[in-house]
RODO-844700 format. One record per atom (N, C-alpha, C): y, z, x. Coordinates in steps of 0.2 Angstrom, whole numbers, padded with zeros to 4 digits, always signed. Atoms other than C-alpha are relative to their C-alpha. Layout:
! RODO-844700
YZX...
! end
This chain:
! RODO-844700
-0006+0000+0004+0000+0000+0000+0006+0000+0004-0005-0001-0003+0017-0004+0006+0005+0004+0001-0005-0007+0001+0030+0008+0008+0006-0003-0007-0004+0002+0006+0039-0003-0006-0004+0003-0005+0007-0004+0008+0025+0000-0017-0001+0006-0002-0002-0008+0000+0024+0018-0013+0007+0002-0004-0006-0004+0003+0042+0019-0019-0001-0003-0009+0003+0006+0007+0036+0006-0034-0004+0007-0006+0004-0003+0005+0023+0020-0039+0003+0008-0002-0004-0007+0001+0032+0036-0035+0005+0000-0008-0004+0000+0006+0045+0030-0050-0005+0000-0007+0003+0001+0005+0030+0024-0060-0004+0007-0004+0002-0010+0001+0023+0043-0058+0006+0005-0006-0005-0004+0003+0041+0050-0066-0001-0004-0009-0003+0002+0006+0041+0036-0080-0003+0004-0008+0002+0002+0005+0032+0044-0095+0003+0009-0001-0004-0005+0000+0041+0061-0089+0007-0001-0002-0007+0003+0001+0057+0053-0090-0001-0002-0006-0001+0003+0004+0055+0044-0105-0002+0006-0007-0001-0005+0005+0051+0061-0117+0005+0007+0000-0004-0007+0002+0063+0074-0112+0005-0002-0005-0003+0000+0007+0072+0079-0124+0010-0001+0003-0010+0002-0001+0093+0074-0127+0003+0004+0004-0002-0006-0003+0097+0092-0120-0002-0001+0008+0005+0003-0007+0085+0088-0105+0005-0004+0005-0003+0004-0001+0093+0074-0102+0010+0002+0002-0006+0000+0002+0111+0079-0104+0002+0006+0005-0001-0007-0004+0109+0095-0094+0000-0004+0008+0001+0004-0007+0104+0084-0078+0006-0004+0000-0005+0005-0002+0117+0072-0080+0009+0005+0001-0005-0004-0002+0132+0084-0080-0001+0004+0007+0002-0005-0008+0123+0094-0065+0003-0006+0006-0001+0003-0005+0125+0079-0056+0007-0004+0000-0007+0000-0001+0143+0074-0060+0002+0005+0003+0000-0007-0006+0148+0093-0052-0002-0003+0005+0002+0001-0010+0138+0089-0039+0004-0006+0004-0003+0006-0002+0147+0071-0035+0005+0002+0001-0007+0001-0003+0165+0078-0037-0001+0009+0003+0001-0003-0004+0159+0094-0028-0001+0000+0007+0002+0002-0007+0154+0086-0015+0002-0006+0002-0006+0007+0000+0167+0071-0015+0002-0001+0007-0002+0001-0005+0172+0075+0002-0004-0002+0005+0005+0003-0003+0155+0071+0011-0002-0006-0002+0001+0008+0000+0154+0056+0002+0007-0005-0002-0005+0002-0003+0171+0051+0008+0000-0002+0006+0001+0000-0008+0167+0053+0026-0005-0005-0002+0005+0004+0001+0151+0043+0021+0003-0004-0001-0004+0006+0003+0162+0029+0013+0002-0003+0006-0004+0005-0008+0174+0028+0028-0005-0002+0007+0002+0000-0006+0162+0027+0041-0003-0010-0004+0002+0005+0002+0156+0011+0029+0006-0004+0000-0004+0006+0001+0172+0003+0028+0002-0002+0007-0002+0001-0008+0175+0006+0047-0004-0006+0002+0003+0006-0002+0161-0006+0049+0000-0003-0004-0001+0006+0004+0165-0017+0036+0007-0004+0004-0004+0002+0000+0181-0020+0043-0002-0002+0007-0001+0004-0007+0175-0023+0060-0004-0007-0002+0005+0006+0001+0164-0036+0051+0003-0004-0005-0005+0006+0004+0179-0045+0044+0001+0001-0009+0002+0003+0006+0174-0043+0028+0006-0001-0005-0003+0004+0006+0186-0051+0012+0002+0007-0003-0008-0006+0002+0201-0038+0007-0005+0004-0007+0005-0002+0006+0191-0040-0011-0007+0003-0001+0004-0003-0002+0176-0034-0004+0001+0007+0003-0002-0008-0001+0184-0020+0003+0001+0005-0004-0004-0003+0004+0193-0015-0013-0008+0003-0003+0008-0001+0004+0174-0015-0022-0002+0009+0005+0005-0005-0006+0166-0005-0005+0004+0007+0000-0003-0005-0002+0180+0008-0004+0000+0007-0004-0001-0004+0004+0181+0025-0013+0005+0006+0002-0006-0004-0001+0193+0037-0016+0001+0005-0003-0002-0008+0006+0198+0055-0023+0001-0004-0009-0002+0002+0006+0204+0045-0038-0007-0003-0003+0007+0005+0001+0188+0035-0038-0007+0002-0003+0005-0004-0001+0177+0049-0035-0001+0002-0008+0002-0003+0010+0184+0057-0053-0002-0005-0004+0003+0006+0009+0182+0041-0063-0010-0003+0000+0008+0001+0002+0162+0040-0057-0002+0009-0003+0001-0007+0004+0161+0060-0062+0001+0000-0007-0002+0003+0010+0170+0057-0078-0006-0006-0003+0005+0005-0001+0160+0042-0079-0008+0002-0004+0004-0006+0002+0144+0052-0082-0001+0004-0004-0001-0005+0005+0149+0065-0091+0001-0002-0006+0000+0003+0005+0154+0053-0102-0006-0003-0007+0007+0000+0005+0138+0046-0106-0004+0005+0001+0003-0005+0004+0131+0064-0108+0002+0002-0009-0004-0003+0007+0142+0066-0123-0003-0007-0006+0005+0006+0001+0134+0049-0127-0005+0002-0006+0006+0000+0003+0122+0049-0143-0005-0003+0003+0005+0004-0003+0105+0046-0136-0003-0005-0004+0002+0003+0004+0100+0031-0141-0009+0000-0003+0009+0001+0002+0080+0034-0137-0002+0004-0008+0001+0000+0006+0072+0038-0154-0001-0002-0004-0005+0003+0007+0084+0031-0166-0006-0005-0004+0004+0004+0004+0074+0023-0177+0003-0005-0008-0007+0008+0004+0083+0005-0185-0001+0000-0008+0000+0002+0009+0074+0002-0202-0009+0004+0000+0007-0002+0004+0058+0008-0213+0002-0002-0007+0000+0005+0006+0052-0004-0225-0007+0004-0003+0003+0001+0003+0040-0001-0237-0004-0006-0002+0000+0006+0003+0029-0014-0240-0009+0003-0005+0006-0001+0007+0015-0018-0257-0005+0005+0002+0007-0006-0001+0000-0010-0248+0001+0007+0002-0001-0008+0000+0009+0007-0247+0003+0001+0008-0002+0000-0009+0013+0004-0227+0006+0001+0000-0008+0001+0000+0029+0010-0221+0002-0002+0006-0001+0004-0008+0035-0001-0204+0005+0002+0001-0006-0003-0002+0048+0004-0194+0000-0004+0008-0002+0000-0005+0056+0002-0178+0005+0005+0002-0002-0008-0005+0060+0014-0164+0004-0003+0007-0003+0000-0009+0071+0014-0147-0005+0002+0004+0004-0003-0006+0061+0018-0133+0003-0004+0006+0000-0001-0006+0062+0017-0114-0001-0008+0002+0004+0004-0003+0061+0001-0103-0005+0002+0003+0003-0002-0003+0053+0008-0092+0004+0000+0005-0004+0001-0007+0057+0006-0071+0004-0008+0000-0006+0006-0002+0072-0004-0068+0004+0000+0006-0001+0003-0006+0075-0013-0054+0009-0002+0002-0005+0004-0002+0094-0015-0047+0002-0001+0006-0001+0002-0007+0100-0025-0033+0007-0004+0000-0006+0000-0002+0118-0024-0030+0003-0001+0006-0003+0001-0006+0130-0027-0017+0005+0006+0001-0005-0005-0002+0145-0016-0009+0004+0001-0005-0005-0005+0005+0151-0005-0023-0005+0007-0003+0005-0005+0002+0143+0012-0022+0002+0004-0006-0001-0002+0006+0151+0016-0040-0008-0003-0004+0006+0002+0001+0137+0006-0045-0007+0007-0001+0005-0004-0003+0124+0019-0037-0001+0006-0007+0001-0005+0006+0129+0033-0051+0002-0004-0006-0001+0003+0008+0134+0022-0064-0008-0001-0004+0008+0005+0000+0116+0013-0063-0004+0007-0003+0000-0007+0002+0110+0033-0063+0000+0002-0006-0001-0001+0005+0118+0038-0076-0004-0003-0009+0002+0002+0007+0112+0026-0091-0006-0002+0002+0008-0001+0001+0096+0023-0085-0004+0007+0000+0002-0005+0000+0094+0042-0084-0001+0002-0008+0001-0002+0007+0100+0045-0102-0003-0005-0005+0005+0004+0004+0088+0030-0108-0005+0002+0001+0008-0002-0003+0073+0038-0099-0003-0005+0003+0000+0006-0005+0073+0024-0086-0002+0000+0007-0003+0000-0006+0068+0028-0069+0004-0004+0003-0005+0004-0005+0078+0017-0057-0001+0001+0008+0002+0003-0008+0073+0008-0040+0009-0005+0002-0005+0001-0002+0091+0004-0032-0001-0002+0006+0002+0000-0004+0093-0007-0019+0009-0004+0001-0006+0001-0004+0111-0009-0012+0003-0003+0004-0001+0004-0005+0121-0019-0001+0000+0004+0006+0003-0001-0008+0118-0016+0020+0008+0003+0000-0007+0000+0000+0137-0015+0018+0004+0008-0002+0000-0005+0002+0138+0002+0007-0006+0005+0002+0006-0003+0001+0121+0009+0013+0002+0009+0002-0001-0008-0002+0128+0027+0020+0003+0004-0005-0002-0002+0003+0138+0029+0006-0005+0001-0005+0005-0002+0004+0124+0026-0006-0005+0005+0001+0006-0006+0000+0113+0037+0003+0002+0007-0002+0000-0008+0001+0122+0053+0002+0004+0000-0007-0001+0000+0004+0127+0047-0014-0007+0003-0007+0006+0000+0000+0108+0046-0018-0003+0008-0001+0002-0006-0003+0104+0063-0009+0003+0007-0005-0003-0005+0005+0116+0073-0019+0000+0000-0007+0006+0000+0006+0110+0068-0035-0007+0001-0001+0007-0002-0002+0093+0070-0031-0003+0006+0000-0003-0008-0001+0098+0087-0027-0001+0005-0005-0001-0002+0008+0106+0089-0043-0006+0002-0005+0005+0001+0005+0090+0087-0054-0005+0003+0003+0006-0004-0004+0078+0094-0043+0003+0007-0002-0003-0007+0002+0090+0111-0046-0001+0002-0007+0001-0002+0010+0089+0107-0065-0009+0000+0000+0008+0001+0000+0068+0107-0063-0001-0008-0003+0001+0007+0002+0070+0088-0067-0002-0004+0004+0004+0005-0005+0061+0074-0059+0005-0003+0006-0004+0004-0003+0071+0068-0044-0002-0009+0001+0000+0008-0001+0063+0051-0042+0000-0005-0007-0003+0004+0002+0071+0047-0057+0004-0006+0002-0002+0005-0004+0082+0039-0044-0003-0001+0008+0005+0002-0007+0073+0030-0030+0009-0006+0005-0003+0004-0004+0084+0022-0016-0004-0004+0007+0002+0003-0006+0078+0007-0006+0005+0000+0008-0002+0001-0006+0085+0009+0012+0000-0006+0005+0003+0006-0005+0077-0007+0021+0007-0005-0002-0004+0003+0002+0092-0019+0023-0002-0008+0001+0001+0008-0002+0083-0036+0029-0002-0004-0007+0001+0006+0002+0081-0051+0019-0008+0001-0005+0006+0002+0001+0062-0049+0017-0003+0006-0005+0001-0006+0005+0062-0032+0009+0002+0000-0006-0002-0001+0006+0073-0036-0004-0003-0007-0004+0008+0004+0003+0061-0054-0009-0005+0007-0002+0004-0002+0002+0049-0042-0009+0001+0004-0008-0004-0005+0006+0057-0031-0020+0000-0002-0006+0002+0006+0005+0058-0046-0032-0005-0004-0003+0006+0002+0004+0042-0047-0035-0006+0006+0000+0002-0006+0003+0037-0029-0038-0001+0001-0006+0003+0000+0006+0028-0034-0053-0005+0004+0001+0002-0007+0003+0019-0019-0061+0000+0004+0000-0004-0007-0003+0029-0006-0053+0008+0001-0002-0009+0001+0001+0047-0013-0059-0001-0003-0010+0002+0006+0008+0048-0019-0079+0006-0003-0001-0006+0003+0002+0066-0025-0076+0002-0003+0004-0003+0001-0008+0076-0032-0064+0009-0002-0001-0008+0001-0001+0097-0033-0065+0003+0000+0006-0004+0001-0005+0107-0040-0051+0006+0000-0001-0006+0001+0001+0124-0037-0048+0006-0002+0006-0001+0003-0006+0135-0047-0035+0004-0006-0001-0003+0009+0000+0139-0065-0031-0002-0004-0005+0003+0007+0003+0135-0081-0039-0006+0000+0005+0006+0000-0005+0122-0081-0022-0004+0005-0004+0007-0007+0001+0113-0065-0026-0004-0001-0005+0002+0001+0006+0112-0067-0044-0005-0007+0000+0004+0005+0001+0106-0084-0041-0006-0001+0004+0009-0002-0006+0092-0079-0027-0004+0004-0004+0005-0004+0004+0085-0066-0038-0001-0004-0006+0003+0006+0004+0084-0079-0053-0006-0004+0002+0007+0004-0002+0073-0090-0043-0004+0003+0003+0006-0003-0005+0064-0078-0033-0004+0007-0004+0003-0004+0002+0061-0066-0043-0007+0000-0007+0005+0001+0004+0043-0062-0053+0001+0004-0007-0002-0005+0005+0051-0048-0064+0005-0004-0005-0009+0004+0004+0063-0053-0080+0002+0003+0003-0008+0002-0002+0080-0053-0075+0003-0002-0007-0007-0003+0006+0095-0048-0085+0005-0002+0005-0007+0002-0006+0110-0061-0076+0004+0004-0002-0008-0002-0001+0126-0051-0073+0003-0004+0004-0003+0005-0002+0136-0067-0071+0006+0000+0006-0007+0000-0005+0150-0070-0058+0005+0000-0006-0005+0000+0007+0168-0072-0069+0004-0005+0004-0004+0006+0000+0176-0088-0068+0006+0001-0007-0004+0002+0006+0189-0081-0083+0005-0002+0001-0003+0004+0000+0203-0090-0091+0003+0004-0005-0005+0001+0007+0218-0088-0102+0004-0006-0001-0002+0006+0002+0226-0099-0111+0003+0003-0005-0008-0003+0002+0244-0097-0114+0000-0006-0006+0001+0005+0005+0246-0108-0132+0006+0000-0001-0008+0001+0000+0261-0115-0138+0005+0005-0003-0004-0006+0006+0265-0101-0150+0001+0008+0003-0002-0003-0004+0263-0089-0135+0007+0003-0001-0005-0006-0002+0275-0073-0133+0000-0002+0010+0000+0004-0007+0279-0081-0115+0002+0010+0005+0000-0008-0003+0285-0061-0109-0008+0004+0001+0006-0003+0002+0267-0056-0115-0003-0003+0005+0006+0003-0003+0259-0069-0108+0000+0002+0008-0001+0000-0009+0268-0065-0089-0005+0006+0002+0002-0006-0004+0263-0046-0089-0007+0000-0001+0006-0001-0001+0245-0050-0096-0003-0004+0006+0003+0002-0006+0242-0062-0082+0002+0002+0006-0003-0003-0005+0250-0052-0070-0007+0005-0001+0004-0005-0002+0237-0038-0073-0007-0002+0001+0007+0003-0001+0223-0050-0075-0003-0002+0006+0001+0003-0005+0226-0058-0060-0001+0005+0007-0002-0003-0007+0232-0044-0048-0003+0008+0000+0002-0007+0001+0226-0027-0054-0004+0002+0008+0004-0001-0006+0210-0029-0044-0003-0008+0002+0003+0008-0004+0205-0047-0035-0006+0000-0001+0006+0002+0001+0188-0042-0033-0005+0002-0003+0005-0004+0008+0181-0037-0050-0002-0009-0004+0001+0005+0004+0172-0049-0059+0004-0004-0007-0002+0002+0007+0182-0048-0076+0009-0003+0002-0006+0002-0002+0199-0054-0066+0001-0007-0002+0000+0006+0003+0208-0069-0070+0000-0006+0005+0000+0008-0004+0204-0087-0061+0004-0004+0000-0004+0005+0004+0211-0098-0071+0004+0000-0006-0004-0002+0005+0225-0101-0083+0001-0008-0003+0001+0006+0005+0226-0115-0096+0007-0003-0004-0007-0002+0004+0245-0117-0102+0001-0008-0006-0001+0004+0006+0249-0129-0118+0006-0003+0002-0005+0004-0003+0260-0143-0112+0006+0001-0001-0009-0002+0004+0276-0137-0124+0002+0004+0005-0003-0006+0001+0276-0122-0116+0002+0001+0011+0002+0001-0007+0273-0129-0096+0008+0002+0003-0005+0002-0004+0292-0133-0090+0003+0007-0001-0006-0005-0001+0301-0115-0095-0007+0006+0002+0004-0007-0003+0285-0103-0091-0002-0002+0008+0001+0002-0006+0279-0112-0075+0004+0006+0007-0006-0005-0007+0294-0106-0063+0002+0008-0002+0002-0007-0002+0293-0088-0070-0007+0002+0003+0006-0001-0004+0275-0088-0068-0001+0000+0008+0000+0000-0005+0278-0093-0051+0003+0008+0006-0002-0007-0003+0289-0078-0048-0003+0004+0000+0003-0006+0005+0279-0068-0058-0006+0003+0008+0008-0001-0008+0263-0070-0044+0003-0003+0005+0000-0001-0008+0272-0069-0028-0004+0005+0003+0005+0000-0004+0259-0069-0015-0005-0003-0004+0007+0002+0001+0246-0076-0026-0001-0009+0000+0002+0008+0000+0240-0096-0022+0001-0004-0008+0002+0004+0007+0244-0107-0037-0001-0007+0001+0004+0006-0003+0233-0121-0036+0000-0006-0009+0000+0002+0008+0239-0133-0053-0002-0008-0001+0005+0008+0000+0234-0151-0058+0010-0002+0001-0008+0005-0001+0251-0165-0058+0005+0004-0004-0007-0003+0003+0263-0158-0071+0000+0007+0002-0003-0008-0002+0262-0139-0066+0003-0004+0009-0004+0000-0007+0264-0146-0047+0008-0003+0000-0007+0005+0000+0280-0157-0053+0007+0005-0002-0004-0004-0001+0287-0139-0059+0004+0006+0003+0000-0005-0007+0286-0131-0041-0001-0001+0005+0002+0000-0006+0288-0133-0025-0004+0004+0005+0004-0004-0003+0276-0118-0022-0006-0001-0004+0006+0001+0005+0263-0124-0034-0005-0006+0005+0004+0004-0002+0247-0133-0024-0002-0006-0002+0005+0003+0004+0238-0147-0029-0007+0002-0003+0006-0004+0001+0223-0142-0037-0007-0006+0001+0005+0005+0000+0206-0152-0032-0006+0004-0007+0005-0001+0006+0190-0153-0046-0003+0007+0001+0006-0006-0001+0181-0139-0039+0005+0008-0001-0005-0005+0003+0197-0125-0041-0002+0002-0010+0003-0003+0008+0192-0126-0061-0006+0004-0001+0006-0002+0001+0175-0120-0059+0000+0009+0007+0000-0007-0007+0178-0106-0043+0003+0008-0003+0000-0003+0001+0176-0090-0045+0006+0006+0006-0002-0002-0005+0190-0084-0031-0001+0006+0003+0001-0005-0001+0189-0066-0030+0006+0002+0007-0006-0001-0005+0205-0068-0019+0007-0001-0005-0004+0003+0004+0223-0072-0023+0003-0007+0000-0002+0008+0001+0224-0088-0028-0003-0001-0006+0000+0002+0006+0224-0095-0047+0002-0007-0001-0001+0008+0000+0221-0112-0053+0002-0001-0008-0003-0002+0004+0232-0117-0067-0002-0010-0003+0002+0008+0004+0227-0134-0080+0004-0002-0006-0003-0001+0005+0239-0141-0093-0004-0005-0005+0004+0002+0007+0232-0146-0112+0004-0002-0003-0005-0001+0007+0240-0154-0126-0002+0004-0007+0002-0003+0004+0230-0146-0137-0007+0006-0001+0005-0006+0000+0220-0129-0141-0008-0001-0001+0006+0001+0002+0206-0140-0145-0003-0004+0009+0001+0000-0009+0206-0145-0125-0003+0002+0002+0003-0005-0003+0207-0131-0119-0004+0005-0002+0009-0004+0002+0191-0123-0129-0002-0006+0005+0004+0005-0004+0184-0140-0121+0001+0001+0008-0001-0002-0007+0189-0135-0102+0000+0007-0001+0002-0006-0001+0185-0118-0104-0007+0001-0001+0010+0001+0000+0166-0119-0110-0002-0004+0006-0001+0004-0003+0167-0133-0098-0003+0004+0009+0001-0005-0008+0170-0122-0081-0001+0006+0000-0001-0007-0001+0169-0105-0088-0009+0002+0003+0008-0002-0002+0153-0093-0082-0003+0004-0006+0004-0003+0005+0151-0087-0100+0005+0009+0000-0004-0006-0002+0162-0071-0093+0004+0004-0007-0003-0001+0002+0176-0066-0101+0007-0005-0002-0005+0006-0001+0192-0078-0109+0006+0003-0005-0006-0002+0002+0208-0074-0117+0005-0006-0004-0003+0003+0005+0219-0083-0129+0007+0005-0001-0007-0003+0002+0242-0079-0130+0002-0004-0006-0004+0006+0005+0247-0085-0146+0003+0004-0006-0001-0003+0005+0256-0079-0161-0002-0003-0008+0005+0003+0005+0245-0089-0172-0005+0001-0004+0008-0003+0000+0231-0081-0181-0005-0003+0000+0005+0000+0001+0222-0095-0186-0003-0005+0007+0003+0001-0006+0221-0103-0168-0003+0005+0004+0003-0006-0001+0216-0085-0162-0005-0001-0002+0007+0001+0004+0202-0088-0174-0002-0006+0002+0006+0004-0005+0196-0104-0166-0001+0001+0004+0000-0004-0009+0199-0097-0149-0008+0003+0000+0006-0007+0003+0186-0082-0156-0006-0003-0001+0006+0002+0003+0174-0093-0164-0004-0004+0005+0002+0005-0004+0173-0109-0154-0001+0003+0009+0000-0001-0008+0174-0099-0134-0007+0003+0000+0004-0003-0001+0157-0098-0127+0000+0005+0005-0001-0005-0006+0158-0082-0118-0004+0008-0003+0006-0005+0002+0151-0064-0118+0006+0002-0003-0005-0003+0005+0169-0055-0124+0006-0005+0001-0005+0005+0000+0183-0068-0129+0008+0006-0005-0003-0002+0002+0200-0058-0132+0007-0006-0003-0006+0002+0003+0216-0061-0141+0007+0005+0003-0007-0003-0003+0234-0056-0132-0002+0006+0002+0002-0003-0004+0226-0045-0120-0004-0002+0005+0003-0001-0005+0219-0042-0103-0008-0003+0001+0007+0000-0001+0203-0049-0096-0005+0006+0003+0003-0003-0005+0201-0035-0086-0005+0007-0005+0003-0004+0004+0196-0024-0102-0009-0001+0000+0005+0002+0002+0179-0031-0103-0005+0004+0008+0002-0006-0006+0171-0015-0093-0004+0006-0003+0003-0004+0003+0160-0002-0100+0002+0007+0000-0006-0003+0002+0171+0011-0098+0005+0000-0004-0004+0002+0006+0183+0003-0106-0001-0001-0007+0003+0003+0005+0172-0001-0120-0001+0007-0004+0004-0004+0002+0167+0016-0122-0007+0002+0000+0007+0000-0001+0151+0016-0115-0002+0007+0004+0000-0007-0008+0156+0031-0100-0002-0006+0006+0004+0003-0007+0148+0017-0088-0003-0005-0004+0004+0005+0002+0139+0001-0088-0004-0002+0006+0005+0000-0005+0124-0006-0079+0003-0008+0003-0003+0005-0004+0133-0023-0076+0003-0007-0007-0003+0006+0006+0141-0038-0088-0004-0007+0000+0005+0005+0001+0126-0048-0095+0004-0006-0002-0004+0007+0004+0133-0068-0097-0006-0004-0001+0004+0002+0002+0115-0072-0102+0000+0002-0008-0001-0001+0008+0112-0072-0122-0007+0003-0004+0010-0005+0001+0093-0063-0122+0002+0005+0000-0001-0007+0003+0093-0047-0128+0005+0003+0003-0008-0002+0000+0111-0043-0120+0003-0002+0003-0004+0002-0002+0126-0048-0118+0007+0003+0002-0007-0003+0001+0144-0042-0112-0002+0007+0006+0001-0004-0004+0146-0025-0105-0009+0004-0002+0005-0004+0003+0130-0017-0105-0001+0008+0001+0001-0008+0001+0126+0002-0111-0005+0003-0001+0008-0002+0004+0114+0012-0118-0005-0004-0004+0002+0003+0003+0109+0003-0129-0004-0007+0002+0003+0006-0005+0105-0012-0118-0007+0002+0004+0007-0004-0003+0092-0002-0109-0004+0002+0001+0004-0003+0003+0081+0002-0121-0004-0008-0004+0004+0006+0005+0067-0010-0130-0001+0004-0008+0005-0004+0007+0058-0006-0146-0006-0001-0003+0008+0002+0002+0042-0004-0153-0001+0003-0008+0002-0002+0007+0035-0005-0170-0004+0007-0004+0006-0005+0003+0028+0012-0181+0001-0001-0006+0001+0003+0003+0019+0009-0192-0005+0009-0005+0002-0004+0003+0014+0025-0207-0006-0004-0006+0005+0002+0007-0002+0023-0218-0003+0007-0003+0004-0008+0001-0013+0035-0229-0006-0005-0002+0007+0002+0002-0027+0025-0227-0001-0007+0000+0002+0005+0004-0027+0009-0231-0002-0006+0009+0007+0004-0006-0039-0005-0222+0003-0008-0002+0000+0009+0002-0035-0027-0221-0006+0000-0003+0005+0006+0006-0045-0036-0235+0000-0004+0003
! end
């Protein structure tokens, strides 16, 4: 047996421990280890920096740094985090419907447990307790395998919740962390059939797209974010500045940020040159009419419509009509997250209807589209596939269901 496998079976060992304790059980662990995180914030600070120190000697992209870094303020919002989903209705149980039918049988359906789920994230040890947290209060263990780039941070991130739960006589290898950083361990990893019953990636377009084809586990894509607004002609043009200002700039390298922006030809010649204002520092890379109302506006080539930057730089497209720009946004989007400025209802309402995407907003932010935000406490990552979940996912994303079925008796004729 491998030592992957080993850790394969160690989770398999907690799963059926996990997946009966009761709300309280459950609820009681997950606050012990919030405590624990923002009690022990300070050594997994030093851990952090020792991780950014070599990230930056190894050049890494500013927005990669912003993901990898943590911080007192950081600290509380993965604590809070947490806590939040203790306060969280459990969803295991809940039982959806009971039908009766002629032969006296009453059928039902129940929440229960996936089982071991598998994730393989890059440099963001927020992740580590998120992941944590909601596959704990679904009764989930969790095999965690992290980027090379955060591993110190995850480990004493790991170690101190482990801690936690072991203190409450609770299972520690609800949370298992892979260590091994090469190439061949984490293939392996993805094809940890019979020891893993899930597998969610959270990452680049590469990750996500390696684990897709290599992996023997289902997989739950958490998309890259190619999003878009589309400023329309009936646009609040003040509205539209500060929402793309925080869409764009808030954080560069969060998936739900904005790439591209879609503007309604009417509305091109007076909003341009503030927009331009608006994002100094940021690249704007536009098609022929936005470049004719700027001498800081680039050209933009084919492949700008479909790029996910994760920098500062925004590529910008004019439309004469709202029926376009639905057409170039399913077009290039990644299914993410899109947005629509207008004081229109009923073009809102086609926005809403017609954008294929996991969350499509109206005169607000892309950045919302967050599990936190959502009210979730946490999210295990933002599915832009359309199989059993989509959007941010929470608890309830976590869990399967299986059929009960009551009789007093009765036998097939």
């Amino acid at each position: 047996m491998t030592e992957l496998e080993k850790l394969g079976a160690r989770a398999k060992a907690v799963e059926h421990r996990l997946g009966t304790l009761s709300s309280d059980e459950k609820n009681r662990g997950l606050l012990s280890a919030a405590r624990a995180l923002w009690d022990h914030r300070e050594e997994i600070l030093l851990a952090n920096q020792e991780d950014q120190k070599r990230a930056e000697e190894n050049q890494m992209k500013e927005a990669l740094l912003d993901r990898l870094k943590l911080t007192e303020e950081r600290m509380k919002g993965i604590a809070e985090g947490i806590q939040q989903v203790a306060a969280l209705d459990d969803p295991i149980g809940e039982v959806l419907s009971m039908k009766k039918r002629p032969n006296g049988l009453l059928i039902g359906q129940k929440r229960v447990p996936i089982g071991v789920i598998g994730i393989i994230y890059e440099a963001r040890p927020n992740v580590t307790a998120d992941a944590f947290a909601l596959c704990f209060k679904t009764g989930n263990p969790v095999i965690l395998k992290g980027g090379s780039d955060a591993l110190v941070s995850n480990k004493k991130i790991v170690e101190i919740i482990r801690e936690a739960l072991a203190e409450e006589g609770l299972p520690a290898d609800a949370l298992l962390l892979i260590e091994a950083s090469d190439r061949e361990t984490t293939k392996a990893f993805m094809r940890l059939r019979g020891y893993v019953d899930l597998l969610i990636p959270r990452g680049s377009a590469g990750l996500i797209r390696s684990v897709v084809e290599n992996s023997t586990i289902p997989v739950i894509e958490t998309g890259s974010g190619n999003c878009h607004i589309y400023v329309d002609e009936s646009a609040d043009l003040e509205m539209a500045l500060a929402i793309i200002y925080n869409a764009k700039t808030q954080r560069i390298g969060v998936c739900n940020s904005c790439e591209s922006l879609v503007l309604h030809r009417s509305v091109v010649e007076e909003f341009v040159p503030k927009l331009v204002e608006t994002l100094q520092g940021v690249e704007i890379r536009g098609d022929e009419t936005i470049c004719k109302m700027s001498a800081a506006v680039l050209p933009a080539a084919e492949e700008d419509w479909g790029t996910e930057y994760l920098d500062y730089i925004i590529s910008v497209k004019t439309v004469d009509t709202i029926e376009e720009a639905i057409d170039h946004i399913n077009r290039y989007n990644t299914k993410h997250s899109e947005s629509i400025i207008t004081r229109d209802y009923f073009k809102a309402e086609q926005f809403l209807n017609e954008i294929d995407a996991a969350a499509v907003y109206v005169n607000a932010s892309t950045r919302f589209t967050d599990g936190f935000e959502f009210g979730f406490g946490a999210e295990i990552g933002i599915s832009t596939q359309k199989l059993h979940a989509r959007g941010p996912m929470g608890l309830k994303e976590l869990t399967s269901l299986k059929y009960i079925i009551y009789g007093n008796g009765q036998i097939r004729e």
